[in-house]
C-alpha positions in Angstrom: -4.8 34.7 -7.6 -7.2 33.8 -10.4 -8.6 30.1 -10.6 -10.3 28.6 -13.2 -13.5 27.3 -13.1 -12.3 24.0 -12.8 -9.7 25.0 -10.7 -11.1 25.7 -6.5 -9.3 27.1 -3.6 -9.2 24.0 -2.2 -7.3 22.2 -5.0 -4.6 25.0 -4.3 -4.8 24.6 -0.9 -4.4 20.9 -1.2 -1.3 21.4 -3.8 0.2 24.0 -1.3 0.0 22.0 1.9 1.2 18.8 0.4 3.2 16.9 2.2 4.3 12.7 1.8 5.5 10.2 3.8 6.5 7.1 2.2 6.0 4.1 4.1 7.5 1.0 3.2 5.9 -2.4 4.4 9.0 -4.8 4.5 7.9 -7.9 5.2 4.2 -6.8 5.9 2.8 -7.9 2.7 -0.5 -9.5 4.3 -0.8 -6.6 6.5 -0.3 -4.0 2.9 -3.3 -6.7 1.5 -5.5 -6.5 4.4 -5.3 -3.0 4.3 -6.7 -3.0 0.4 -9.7 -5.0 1.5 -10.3 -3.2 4.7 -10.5 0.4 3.3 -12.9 0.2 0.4 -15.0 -1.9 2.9 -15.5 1.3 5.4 -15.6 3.2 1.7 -12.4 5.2 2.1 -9.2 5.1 0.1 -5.8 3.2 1.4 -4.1 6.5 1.7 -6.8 8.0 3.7 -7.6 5.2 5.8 -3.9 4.8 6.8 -3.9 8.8 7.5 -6.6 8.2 9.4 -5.6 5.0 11.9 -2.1 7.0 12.4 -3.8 10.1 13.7 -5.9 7.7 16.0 -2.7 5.9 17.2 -0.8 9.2 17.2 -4.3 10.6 19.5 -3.9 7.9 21.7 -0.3 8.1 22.6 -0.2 11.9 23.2 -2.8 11.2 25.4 -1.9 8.2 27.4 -0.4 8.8 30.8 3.6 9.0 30.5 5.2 6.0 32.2 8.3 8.8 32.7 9.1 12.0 32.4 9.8 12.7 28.7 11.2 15.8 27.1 9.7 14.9 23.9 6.2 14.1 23.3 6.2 11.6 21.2 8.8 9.0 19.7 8.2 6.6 17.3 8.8 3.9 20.2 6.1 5.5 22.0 3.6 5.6 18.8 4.5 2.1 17.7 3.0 0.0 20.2 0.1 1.9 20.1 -0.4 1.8 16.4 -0.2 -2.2 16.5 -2.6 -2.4 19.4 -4.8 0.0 16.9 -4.3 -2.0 13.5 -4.7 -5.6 15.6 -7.9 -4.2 17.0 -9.4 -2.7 13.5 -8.4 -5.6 11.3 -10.0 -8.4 14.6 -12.7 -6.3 14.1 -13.4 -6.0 10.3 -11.5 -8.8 8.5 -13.9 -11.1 10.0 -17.0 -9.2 8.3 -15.3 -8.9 5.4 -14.4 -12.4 4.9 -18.4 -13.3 6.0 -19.7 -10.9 3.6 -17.5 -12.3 0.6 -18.5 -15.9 1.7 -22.0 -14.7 1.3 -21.2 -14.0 -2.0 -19.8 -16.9 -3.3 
């Protein structure tokens, strides 16, 4: 395969490996807002800050001891709590800070 100059191997790798998820926040609208302060704060973009906090939930509950014996890894029952625990924890920890800073601002 040729590429372009302005074309690299990783754009086509990118392209290639592609895949979406599209999460709707029904009723979460503070939590989608939150999100859109939070990200740019630690200098990273909604999508990739998201990616990011559900591979750390997703970490964590592969990892925590099973209550029972499961034939499946992971369910999303399993990876919810742990992803609320996650976000709680993250936004206790930042929205503060990020409400200072914008005070200091004003």
């Amino acid at each position: 395969m040729l590429l372009s100059d302005q074309t690299s191997a990783r754009q086509v790798l990118d392209i290639t490996d592609r895949v979406q998820l599209n999460l709707r926040l029904d009723g979460k609208r503070e939590l989608l807002e939150t999100i859109k302060e939070v990200a740019p704060a630690e200098g990273l973009s909604v999508n990739t800050w998201v990616v990011r906090t559900l591979e750390q939930a997703a970490n964590q509950a592969i990892s925590a001891p099973p209550i029972q014996h499961q034939t499946q890894v992971s369910e999303i029952s399993d990876i919810e709590p742990v992803l609320d625990k996650l976000l709680e924890t993250k936004l206790d920890t930042l929205l503060p800070a990020k409400l200072a800073k914008d005070e200091r601002k004003a």
